[in-house]
SELUMTOR-626192 format. One record per residue: x, y, z of N, C-alpha, C, O in turn; residue in three letters. Coordinates in steps of 0.02 Angstrom, whole numbers, plus 50000, padded with zeros to 5 digits. Layout:
REM residues N
XYZXYZXYZXYZALA
...
***
This chain:
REM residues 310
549625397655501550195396655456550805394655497550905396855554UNK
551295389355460551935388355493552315393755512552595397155469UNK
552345395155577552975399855596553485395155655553615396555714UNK
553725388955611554145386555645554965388355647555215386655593UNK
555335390555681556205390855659556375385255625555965380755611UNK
557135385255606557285377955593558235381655593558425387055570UNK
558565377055621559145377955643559665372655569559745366555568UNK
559945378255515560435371155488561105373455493561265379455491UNK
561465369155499562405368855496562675368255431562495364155390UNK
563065372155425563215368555343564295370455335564485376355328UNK
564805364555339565255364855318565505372355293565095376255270UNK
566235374255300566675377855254567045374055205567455369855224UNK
566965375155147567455370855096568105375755056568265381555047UNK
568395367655038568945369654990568925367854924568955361854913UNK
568885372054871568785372754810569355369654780569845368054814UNK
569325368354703569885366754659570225362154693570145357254658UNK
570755359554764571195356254771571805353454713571975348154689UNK
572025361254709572555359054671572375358154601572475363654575UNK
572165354154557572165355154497571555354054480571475355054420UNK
571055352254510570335352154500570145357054501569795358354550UNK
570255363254442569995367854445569305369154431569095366454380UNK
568945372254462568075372454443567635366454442567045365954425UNK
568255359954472567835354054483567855350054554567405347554587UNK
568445350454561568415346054635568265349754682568115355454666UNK
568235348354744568065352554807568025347054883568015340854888UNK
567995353054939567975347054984567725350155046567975355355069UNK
567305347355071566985350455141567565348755203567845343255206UNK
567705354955256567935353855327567595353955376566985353755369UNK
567865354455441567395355355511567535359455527567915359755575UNK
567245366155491567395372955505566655375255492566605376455432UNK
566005376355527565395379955509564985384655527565055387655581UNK
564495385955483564095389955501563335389455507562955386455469UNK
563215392855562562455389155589561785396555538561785402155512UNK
561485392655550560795397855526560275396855560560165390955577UNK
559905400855576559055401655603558705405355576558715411555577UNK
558135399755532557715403355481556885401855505556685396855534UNK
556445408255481556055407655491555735411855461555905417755464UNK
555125409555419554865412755382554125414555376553745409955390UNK
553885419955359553405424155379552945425455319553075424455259UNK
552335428255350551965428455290552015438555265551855441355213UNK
552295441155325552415446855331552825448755286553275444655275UNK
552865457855230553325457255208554055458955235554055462055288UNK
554505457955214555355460555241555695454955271555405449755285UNK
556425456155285556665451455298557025455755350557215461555339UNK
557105451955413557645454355470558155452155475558035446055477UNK
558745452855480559365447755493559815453255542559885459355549UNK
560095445555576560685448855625561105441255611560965435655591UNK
561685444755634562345439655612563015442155677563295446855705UNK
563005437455674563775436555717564325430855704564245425655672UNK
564885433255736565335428755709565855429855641566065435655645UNK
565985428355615566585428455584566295434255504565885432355462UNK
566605440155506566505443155450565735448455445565585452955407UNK
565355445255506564865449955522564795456255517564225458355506UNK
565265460355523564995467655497565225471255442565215477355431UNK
565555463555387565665466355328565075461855266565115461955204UNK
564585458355308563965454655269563265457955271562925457355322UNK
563025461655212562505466055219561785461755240561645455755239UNK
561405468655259560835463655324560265467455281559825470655310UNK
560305466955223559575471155185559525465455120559735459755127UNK
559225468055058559265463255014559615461554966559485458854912UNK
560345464155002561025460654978561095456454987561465453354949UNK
560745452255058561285447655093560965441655070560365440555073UNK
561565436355038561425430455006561065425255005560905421854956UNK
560825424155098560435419755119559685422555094559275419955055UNK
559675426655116558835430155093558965429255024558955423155029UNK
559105430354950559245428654903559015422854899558515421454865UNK
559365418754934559235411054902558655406954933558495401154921UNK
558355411854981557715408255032557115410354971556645407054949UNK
557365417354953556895420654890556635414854825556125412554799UNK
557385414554822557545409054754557065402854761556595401054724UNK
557275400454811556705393954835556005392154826555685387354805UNK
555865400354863555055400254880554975400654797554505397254777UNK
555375404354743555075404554694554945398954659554455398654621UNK
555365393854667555415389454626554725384554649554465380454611UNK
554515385954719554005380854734553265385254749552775382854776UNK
553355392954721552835395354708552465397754764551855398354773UNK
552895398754796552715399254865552775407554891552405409854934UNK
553285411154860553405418154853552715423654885552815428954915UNK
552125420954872551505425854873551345424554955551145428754995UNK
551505417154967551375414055027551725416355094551365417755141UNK
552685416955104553045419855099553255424855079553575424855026UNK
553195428555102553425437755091553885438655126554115444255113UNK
554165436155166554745438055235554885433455274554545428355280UNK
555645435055321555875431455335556405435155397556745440255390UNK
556345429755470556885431155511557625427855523557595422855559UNK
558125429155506558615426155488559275429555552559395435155575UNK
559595422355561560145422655603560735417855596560805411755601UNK
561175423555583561705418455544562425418555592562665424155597UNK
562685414455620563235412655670563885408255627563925402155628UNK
564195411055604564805413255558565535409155608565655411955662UNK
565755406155600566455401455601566955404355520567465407355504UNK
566525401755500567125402555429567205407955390566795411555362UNK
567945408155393568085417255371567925417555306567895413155263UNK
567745426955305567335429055231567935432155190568345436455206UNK
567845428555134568165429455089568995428855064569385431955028UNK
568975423455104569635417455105569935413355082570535411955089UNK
569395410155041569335405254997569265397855033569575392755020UNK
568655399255093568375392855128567825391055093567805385055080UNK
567315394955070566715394855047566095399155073565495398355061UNK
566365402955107565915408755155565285409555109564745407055126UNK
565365413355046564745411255001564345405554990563735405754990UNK
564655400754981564285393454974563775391655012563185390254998UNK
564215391855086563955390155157563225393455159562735390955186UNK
563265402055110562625405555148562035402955070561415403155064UNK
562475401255033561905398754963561595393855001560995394455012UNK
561965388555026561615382855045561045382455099560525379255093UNK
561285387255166560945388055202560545388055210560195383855238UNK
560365395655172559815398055144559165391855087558555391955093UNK
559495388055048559315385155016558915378955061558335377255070UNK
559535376755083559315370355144558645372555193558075370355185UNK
558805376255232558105379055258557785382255261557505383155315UNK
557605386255197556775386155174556645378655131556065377855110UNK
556985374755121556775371155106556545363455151556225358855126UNK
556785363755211556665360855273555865363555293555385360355317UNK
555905368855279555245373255314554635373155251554075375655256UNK
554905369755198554505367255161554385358955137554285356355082UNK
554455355755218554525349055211554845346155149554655341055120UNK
555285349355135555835344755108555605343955029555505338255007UNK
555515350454980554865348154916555625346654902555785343154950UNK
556095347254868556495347854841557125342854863557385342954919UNK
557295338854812557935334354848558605337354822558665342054783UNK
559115333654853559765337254870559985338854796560155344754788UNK
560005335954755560045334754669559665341254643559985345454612UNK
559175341854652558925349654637559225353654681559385359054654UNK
559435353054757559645360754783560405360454749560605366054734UNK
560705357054740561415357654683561285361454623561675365754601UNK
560715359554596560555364654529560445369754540560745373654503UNK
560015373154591559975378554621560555383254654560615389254645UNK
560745381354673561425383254709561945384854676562265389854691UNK
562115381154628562825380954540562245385854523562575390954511UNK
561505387654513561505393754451561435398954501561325404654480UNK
561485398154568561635405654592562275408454610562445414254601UNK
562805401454649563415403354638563845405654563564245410254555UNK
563605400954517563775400754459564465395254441564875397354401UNK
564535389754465564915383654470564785379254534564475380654585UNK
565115373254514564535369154557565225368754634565055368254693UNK
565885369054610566305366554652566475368554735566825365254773UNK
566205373154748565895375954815565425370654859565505366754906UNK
564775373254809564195371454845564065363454847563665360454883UNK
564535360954796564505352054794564535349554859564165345854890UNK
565135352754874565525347954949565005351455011564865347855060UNK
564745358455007564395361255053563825357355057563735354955113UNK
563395355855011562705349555004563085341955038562895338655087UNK
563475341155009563575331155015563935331555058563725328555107UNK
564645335255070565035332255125565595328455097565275324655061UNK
566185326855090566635324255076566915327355045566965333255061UNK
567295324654972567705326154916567235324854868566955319454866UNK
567115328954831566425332054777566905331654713567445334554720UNK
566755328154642566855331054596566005331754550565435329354547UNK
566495337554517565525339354482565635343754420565925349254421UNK
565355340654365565195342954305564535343854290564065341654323UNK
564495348254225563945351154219563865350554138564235352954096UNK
563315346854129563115343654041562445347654036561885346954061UNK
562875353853976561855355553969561675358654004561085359953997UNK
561925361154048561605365854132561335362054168560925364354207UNK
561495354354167561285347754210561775347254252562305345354228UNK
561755348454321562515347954362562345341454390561795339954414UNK
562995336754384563005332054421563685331254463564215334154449UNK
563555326054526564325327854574564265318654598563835314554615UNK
564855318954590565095312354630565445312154686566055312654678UNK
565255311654738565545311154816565805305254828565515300054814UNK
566605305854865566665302254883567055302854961567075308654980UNK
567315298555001567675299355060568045293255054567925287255057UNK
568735298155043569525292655033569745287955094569655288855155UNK
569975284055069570085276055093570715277755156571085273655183UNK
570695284555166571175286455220570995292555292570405294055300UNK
571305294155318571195296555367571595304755355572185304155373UNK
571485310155336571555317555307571645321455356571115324355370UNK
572155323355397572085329655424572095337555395572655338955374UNK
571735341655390571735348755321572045352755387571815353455444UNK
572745355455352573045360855369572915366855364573475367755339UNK
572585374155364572325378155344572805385755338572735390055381UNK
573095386355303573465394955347572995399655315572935399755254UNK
572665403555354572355409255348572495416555350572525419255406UNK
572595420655290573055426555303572555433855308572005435255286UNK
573045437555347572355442155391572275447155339572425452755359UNK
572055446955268571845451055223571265446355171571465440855150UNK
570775447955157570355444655105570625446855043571065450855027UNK
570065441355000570235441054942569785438254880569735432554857UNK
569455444954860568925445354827568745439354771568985441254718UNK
568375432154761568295427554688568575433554641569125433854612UNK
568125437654641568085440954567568805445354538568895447454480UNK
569235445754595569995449454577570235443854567570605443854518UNK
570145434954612570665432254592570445430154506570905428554469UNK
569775430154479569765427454422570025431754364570295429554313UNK
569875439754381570435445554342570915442554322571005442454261UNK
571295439854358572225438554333572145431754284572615430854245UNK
571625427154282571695421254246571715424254173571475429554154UNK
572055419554135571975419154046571405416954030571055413054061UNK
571305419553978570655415753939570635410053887570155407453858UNK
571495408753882571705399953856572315398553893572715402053923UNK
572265393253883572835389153909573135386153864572895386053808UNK
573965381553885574155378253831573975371353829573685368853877UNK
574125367453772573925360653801574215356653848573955351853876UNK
574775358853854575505355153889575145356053979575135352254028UNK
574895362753965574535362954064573865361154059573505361454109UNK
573595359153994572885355854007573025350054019572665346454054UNK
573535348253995573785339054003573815338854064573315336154089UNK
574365341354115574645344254150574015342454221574175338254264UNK
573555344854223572945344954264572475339354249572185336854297UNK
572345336754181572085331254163572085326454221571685324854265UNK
573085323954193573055319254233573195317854313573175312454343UNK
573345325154338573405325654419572835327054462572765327054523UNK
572335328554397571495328354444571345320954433571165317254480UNK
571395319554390571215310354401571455304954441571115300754470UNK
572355306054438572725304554490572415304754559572315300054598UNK
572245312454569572165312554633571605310454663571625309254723UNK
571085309854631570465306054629570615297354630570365294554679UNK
570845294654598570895288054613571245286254654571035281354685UNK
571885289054676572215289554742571675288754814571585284154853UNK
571415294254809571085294454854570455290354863570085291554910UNK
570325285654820569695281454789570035275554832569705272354871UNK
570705274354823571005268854846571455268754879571855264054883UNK
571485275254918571975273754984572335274154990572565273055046UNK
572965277554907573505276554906573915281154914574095284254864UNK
574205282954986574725290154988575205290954937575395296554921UNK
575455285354904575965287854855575925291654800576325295254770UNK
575325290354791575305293054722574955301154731574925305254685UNK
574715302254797574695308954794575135313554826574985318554859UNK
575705311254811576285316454854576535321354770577015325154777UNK
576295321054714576395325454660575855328554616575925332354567UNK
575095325054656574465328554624574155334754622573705336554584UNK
574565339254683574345346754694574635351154678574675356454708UNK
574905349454625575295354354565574685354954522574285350754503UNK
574775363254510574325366654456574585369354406575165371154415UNK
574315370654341574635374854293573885381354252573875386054212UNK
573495378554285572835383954267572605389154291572425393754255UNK
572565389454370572725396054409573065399654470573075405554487UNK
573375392854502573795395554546574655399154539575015401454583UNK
574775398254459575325403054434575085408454435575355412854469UNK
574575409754402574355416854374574015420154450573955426254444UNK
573775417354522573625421154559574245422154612574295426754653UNK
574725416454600575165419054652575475426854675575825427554726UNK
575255432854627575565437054656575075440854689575125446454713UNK
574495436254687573985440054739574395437054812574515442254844UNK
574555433554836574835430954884575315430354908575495424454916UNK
575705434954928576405435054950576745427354979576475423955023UNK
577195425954956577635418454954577245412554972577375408955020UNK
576635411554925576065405854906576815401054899577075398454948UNK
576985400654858577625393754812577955392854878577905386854889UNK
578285395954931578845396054956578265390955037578505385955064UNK
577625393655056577265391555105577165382855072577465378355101UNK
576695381055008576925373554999577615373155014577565370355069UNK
578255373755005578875370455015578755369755079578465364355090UNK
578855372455119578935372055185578215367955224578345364855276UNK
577555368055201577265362555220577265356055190576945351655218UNK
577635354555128577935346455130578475343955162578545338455189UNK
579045351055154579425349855206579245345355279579515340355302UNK
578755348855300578615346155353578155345255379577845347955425UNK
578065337555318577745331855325577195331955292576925326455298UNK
576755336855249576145336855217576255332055155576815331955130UNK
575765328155129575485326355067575825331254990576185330354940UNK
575485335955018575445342754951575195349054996575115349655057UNK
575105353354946574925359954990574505363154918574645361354861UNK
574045367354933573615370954854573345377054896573275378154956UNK
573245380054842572705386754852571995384754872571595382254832UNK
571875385654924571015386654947570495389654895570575395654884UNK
570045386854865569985391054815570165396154780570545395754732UNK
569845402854803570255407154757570805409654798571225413554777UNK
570775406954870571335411554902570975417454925570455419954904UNK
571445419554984572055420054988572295414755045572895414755060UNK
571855410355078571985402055120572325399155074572225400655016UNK
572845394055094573195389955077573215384255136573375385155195UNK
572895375055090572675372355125573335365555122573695365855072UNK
573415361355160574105357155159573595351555179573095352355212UNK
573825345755152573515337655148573835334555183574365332855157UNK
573715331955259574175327855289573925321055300573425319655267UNK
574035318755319573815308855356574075312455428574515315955452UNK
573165307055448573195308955518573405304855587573315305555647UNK
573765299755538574105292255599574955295655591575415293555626UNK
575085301655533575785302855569575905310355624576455312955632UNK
575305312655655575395319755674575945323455652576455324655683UNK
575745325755580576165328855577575795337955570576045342755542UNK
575215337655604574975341955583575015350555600574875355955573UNK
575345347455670575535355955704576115356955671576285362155643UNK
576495350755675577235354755643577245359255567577605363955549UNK
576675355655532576475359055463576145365455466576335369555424UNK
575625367255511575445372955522576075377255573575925383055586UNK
576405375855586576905381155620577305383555559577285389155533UNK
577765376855537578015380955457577475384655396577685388455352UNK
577055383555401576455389155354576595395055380576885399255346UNK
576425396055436576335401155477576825406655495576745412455513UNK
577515401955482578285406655511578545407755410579005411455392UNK
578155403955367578425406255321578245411455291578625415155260UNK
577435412555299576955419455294577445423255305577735426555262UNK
577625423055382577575429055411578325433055368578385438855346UNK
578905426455367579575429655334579045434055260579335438355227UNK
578635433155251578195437355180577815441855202577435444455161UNK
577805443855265577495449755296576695449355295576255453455282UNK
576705441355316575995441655284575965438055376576445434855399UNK
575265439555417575355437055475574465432755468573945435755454UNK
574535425855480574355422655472573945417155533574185417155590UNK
573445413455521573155411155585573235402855552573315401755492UNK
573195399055591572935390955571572515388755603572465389055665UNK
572055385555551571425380255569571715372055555572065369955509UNK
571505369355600571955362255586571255357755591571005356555646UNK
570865354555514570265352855540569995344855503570395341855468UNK
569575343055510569455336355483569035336155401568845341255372UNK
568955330655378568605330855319567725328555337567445323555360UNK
567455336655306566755334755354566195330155312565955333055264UNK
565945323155324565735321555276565115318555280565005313055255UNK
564515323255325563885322755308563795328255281563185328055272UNK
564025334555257563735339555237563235343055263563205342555324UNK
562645347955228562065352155254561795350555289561315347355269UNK
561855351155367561085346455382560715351355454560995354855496UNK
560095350155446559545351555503560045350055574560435345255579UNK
559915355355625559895352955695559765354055747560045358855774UNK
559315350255781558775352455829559165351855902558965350155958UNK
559695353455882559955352655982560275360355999560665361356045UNK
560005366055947559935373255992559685374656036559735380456057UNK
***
């Protein structure tokens, strides 16, 4: 029987961007590696290092085993597979609003399914992945790589990738407290008005064709939200006041990292303006008592992939 490893990388992403709520998303060069290998034995072993490691359970909590589970089931393979040795090497912080979850849906997904010569194409591990995360806007950009939008007809998820006609430096401020999906979705309403459905309409489209065609102007007012970054700001001590001060100086826009508590700034990378933007993130935190780290990183845009140079 195969007892080969298989080594995959898979992106940290940024969710929503601003008014694409539950739809847009976007992979960085921030990742996390995995080493999977799977057994005919039952149980699963895991060890982890790296970022968030001894707050990610190593029994059959932990997400990757979940979704290696998920796999084998779907290709019937479960009886064949009973167990699994797993090693997970962590870059991107847990529970930040990079995609720490995504990263380990996919992982997991990606290689047992490598280790099952590939039954399954990327279009199914998206379906797989949206019904275990439970939305597709994570795991879109974590699979493809770029700027992901993705709807879902029917429980049919589909995503359109693309990589803008420009050059993106992602500003990152990272604040040294997590911040649970499921508290930030507590504070959301369960309607909106139409005035902020309009409101997002047309600044997720905006910002999508902007970026389709290259055009900085028109996204210097697209990362205004009215759906959930009002209602989570008071999870985040001076969220409103950190955008000012990274357009100030020199960003695009500035949005909530998915659910937060990261806050990510859009720069162009022919004007360096990128340290000066992460220093003001960082000194404005802190006037909020909030003490803060920066990742200053690229737009990653092959997504999940195998790699044999461990």
């Amino acid at each position: 029987m195969d007892s080969r490893s298989i080594w995959v990388r898979v992106p940290g992403t940024s969710a929503n961007c601003g008014p694409g709520f539950d739809s847009i998303g976007l992979a960085c060069t921030v990742y996390n590696d995995l080493q999977l290998r799977l057994t005919e034995e039952p149980g699963c072993k895991i060890t982890i290092s790296g970022a968030g490691a001894e707050n990610i359970p190593c029994d059959e909590r932990n997400i990757v085993w979940q979704s290696v589970q998920y796999i084998l089931k779907k290709a019937h393979m479960e009886d064949t597979y009973k167990g699994a040795v797993i090693h997970m090497e962590n870059n991107v912080p847990l529970s930040r609003g990079l995609g720490s979850s995504a990263t380990a849906i996919v992982a997991g997904l990606k290689g047992a399914n490598a280790l099952l010569n590939n039954r399954f194409t990327r279009k199914e591990l998206l379906q797989f992945a949206t019904a275990i995360e439970g939305h597709p806007d994570n795991v879109a950009p974590a699979i493809y790589g770029g700027f992901t939008v993705s709807t879902t007809t029917r429980g049919d998820v589909e995503c359109f990738t693309l990589i803008p006609k420009m050059r993106l430096k992602l500003v990152v401020a990272v604040p040294d407290f997590p911040l649970s999906t499921k508290k930030a979705r507590e504070v959301l309403p369960k309607e909106v008005s139409m005035k902020d459905a309009i409101n997002n309409i047309g600044r997720a489209a905006m910002m999508t064709a902007a970026l389709c065609k290259g055009n900085e102007k028109f996204l210097r007012n697209v990362f205004e939200d009215a759906l959930h970054q009002p209602y989570r700001a008071s999870l985040i001590p001076g969220m409103y006041e950190v955008f000012d001060a990274a357009k100030k100086a020199g960003a695009l826009g500035a949005s909530l990292s998915g659910a937060g508590p990261c806050l990510i700034a859009y720069c162009l990378q022919r004007r360096h303006v990128e340290e000066a933007v992460g220093q003001a993130m960082k000194e404005t935190f802190a006037q909020h008592g909030v003490k803060a780290d920066i990742l200053i990183m690229d737009l990653d845009t092959r997504g999940a992939h195998i790699i044999n140079d461990r």
